[in-house]
C-alpha positions as CSV (number, residue, x, y, z in Angstrom):
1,X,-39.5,117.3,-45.1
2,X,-36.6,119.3,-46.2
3,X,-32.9,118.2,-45.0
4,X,-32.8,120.9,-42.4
5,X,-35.8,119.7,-40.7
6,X,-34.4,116.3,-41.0
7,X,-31.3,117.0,-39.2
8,X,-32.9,119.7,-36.6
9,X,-35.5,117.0,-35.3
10,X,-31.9,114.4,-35.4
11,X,-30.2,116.6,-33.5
12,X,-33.3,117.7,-31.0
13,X,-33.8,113.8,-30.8
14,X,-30.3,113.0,-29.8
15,X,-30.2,115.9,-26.6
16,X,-33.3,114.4,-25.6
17,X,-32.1,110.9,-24.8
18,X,-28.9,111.9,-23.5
19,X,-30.4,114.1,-21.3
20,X,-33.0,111.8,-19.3
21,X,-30.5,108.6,-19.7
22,X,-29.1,109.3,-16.2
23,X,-32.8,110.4,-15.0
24,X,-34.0,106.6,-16.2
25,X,-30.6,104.8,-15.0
26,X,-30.2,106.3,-11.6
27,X,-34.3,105.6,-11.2
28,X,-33.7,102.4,-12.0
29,X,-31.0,101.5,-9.9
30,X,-32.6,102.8,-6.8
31,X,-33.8,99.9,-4.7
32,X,-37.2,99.5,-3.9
33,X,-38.3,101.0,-0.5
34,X,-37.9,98.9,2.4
35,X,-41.5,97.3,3.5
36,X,-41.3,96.2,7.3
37,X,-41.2,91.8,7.8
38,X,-43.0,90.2,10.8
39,X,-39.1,89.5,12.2
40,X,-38.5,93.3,12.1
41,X,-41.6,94.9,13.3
42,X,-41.3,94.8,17.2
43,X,-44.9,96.5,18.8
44,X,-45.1,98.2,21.5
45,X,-45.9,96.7,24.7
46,X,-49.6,97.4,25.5
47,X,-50.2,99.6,28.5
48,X,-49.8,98.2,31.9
49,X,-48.1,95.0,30.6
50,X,-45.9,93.3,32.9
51,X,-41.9,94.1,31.8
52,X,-39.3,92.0,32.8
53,X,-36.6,93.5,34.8
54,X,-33.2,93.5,33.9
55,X,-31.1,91.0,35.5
56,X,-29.0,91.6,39.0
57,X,-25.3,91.0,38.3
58,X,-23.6,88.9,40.9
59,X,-19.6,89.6,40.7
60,X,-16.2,89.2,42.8
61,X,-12.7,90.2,42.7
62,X,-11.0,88.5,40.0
63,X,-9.0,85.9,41.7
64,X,-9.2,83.0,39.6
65,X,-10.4,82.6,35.8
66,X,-13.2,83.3,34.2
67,X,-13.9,79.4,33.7
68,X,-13.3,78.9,37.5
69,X,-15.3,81.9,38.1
70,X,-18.5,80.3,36.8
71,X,-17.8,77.3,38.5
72,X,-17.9,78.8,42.2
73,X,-20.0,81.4,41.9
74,X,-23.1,80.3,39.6
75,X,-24.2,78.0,41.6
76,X,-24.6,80.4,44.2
77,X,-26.8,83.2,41.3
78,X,-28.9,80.6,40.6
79,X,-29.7,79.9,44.4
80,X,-30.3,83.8,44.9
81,X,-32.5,84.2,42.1
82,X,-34.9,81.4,43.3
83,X,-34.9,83.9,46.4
84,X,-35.9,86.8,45.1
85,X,-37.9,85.4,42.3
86,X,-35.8,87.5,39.7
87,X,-32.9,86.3,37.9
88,X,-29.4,86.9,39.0
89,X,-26.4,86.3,36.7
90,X,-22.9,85.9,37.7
91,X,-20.4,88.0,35.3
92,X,-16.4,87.7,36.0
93,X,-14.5,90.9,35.5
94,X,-12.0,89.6,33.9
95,X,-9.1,91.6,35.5
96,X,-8.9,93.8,38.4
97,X,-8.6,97.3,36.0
98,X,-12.0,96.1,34.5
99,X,-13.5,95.4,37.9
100,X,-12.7,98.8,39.5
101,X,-13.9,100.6,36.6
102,X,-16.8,98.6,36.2
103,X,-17.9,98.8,40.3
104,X,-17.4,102.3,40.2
105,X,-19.7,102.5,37.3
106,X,-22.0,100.4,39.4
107,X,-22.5,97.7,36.7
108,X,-22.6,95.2,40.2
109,X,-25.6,94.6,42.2
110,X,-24.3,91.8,44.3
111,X,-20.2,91.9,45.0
112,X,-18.3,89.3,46.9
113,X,-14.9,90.3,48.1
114,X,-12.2,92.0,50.6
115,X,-13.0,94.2,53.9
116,X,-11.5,97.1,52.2
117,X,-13.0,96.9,49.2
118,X,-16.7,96.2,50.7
119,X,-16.2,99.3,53.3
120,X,-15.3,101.5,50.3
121,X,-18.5,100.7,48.4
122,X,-20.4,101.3,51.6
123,X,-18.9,104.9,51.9
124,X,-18.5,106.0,48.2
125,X,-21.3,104.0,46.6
126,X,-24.3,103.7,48.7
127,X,-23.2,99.7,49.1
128,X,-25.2,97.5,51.9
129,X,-23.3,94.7,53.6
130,X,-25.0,91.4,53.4
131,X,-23.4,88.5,55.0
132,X,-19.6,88.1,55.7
133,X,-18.0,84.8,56.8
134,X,-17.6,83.9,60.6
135,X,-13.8,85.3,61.6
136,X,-11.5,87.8,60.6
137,X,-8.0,88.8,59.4
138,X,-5.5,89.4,61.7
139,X,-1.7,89.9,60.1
140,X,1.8,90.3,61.0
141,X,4.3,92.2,59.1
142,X,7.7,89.8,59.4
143,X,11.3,89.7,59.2
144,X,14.2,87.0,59.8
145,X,15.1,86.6,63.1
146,X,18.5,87.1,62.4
147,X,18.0,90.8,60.5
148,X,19.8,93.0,63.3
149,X,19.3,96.2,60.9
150,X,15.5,95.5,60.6
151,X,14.6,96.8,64.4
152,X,11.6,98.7,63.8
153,X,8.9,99.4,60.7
154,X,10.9,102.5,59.4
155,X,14.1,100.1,59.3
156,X,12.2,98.7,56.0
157,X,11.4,101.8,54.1
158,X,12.3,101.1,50.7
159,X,13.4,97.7,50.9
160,X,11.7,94.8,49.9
161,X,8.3,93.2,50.7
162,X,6.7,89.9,49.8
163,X,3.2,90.4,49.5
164,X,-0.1,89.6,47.1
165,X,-0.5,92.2,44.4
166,X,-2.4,95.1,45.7
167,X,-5.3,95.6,46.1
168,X,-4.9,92.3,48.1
169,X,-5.8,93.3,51.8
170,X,-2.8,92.0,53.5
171,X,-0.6,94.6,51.1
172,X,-2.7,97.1,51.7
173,X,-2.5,96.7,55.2
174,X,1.4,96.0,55.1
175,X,1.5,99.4,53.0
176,X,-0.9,101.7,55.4
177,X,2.4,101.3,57.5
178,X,4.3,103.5,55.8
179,X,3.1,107.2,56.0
180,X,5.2,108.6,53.2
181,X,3.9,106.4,50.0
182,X,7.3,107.2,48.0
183,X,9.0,105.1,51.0
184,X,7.4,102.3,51.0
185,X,8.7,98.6,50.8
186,X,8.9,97.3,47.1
187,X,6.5,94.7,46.7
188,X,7.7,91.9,45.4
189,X,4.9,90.4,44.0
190,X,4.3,86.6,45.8
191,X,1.3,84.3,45.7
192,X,0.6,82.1,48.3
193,X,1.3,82.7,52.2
194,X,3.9,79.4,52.1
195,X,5.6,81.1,49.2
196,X,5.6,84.8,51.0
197,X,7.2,82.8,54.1
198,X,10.0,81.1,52.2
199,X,10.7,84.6,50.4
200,X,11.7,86.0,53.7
201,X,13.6,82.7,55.0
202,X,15.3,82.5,52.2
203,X,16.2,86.5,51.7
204,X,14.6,87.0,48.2
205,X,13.0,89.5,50.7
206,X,13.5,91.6,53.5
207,X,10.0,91.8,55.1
208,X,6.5,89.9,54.4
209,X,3.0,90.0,55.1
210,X,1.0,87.3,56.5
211,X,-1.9,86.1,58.3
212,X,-1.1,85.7,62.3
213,X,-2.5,82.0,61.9
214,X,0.2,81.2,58.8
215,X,3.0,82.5,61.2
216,X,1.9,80.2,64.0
217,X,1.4,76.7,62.3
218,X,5.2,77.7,60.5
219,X,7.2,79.1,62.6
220,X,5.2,78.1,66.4
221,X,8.2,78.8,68.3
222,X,9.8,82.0,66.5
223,X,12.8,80.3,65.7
224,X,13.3,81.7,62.0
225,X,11.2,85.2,61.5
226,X,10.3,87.2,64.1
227,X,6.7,89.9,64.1
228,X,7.8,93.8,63.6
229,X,4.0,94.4,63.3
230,X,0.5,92.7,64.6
231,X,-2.1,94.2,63.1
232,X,-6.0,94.2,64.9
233,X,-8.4,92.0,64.0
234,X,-10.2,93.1,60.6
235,X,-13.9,92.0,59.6
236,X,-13.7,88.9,56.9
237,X,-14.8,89.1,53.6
238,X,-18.5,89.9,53.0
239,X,-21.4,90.2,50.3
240,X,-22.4,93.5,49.9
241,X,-25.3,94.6,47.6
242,X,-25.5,97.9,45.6
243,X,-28.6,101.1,45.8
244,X,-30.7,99.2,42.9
245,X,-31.9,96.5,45.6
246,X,-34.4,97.5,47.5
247,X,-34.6,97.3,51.8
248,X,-36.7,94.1,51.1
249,X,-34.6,92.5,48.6
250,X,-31.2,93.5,50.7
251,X,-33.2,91.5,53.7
252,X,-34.7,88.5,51.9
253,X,-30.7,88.4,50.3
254,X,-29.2,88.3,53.8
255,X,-31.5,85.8,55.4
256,X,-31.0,83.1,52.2
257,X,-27.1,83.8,52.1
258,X,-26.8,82.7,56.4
259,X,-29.6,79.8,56.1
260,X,-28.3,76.3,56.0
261,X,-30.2,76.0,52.7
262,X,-27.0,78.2,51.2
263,X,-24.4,75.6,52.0
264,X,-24.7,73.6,48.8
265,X,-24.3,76.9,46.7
266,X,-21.7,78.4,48.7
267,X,-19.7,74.9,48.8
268,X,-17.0,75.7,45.6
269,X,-16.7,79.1,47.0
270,X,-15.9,77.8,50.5
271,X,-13.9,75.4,49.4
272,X,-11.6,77.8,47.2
273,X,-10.8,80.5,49.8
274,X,-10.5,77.6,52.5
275,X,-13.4,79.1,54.8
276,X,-14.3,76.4,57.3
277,X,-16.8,79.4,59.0
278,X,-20.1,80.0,57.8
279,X,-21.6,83.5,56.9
280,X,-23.4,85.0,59.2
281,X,-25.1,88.6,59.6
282,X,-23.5,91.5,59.2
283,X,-23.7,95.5,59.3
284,X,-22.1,98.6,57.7
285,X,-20.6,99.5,60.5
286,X,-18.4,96.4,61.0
287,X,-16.7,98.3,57.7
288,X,-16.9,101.4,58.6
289,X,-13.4,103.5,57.8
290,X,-11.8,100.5,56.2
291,X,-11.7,102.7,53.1
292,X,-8.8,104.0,54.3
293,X,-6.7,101.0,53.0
294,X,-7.2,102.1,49.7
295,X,-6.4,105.8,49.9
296,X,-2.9,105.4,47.9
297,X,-4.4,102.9,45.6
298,X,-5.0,104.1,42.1
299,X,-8.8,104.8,40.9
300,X,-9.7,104.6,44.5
301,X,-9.0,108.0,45.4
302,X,-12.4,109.2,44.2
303,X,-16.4,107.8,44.1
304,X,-16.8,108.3,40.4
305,X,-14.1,107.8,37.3
């Protein structure tokens, strides 16, 4: 062999490696291919086998933490799904922007919660009213007796009201009042009828809402406020149930929630909202219109988000 061969075959020899050194490399980096494990390898069900349904979602307006939540209200999914032989599961909103969305998204099978509220699922989301406590609400819209300017309901056009945060029932009812929405009261934002009382006594503010019962165990004689507004008689706050229960489960859900078997799982939440009636039966049409106290109230101004 001659030099020249030599170094040709050197040279040849030298392209040759670095040319299939990143073919080699990168082929033997490359991880194996994956092989399926018993955890991962999920078969299909075989024909005709029995699926379990997806749980009903019990829910309410969120008036009390999601700790206190579970505490009044599982009791009573755990009675319901012994009903209807399909689980129920009780899920707190979390805050009032989440339940909206959520109800209009009809993530809730089962709701607990105001007379406004229920009627508007019955008209805009094909709701069915359940069950609704014995009783109603009956409010009056008050002043101090001593306010000469406050004569009549226009008199309070942007002043001030004490009231529960909206979409409470009693604001919304205070705020149907006023027919132009950039007149009405400022709500100043009160929990508790006592406290909404005092707020007007005391002139924190000029006008309040209350039930007709609070007025007459504080102020029986109408010594210190005085009533520019009684409103009617409203229906009390109901179970409704949403289009993915059927006529059978609506009516097997009515029956358990107004037997006297319900009173141990309806106990907390009796206890909490100070309901000394029971539930009885109850229709669509004891609802009907109530919508209408939620016309100005953000979200609800259309069925779907």
């Amino acid at each position: 062999m001659n030099i020249l061969t030599a170094m040709t075959r050197g040279v040849l020899g030298a392209f040759l490696f670095l040319v299939f050194l990143p073919i080699s490399a990168t082929a033997a980096d490359k991880p194996p291919p994956a092989v399926p494990t018993k955890a991962s390898y999920q078969p299909s069900p075989p024909p005709g086998a029995r699926r379990e349904p997806p749980p009903l979602v019990l829910s309410a307006a969120p008036r009390e933490t999601g700790d206190e939540g579970v505490e009044r209200f599982a009791p009573l999914a755990e009675y319901l799904s012994a009903v209807l032989g399909r689980r129920v599961e009780y899920r707190h909103p979390g805050d009032w922007g989440v339940y909206r969305t959520q109800m209009l998204r009809g993530a809730y099978d089962i709701v607990f919660d105001g007379p406004h509220l229920t009627g508007w699922r019955v008209q805009h989301l094909d709701y069915h009213v359940l069950a609704r406590f014995a009783g109603g609400f009956e409010f009056a819209l008050i002043v101090r007796r001593d306010n000469a300017r406050a004569t009549d309901i226009a008199a309070l056009n942007g002043r001030t009201l004490c009231a529960h945060a909206p979409p409470n029932f009693s604001a919304a009812v205070a705020l149907a009042l006023f027919d132009n929405p950039v007149r009405q009261p400022a709500i100043i934002l009160t929990e508790g009828w006592a406290n909404i009382f005092q707020g007007v006594t005391s002139g924190r503010c000029e006008s309040g809402i209350i039930p007709i019962d609070e007025l007459a165990q504080r102020d029986p004689q109408g010594l210190v406020v005085r009533a520019l507004y009684r409103s009617p008689s409203y229906p009390n706050q109901a179970f409704s149930a949403g289009p993915r229960l059927t006529a059978a489960e609506r009516e097997r859900l009515a029956r358990a929630l107004t037997a006297p078997e319900a009173d141990a799982a309806l106990g907390a939440i009796r206890r909490h909202y100070g309901m000394r009636q029971q539930l009885v039966t109850a229709s669509n049409a004891q609802y009907h219109g109530l919508a209408r106290f939620l016309e100005d109230e953000w979200g609800f101004d259309a069925p779907r988000p």
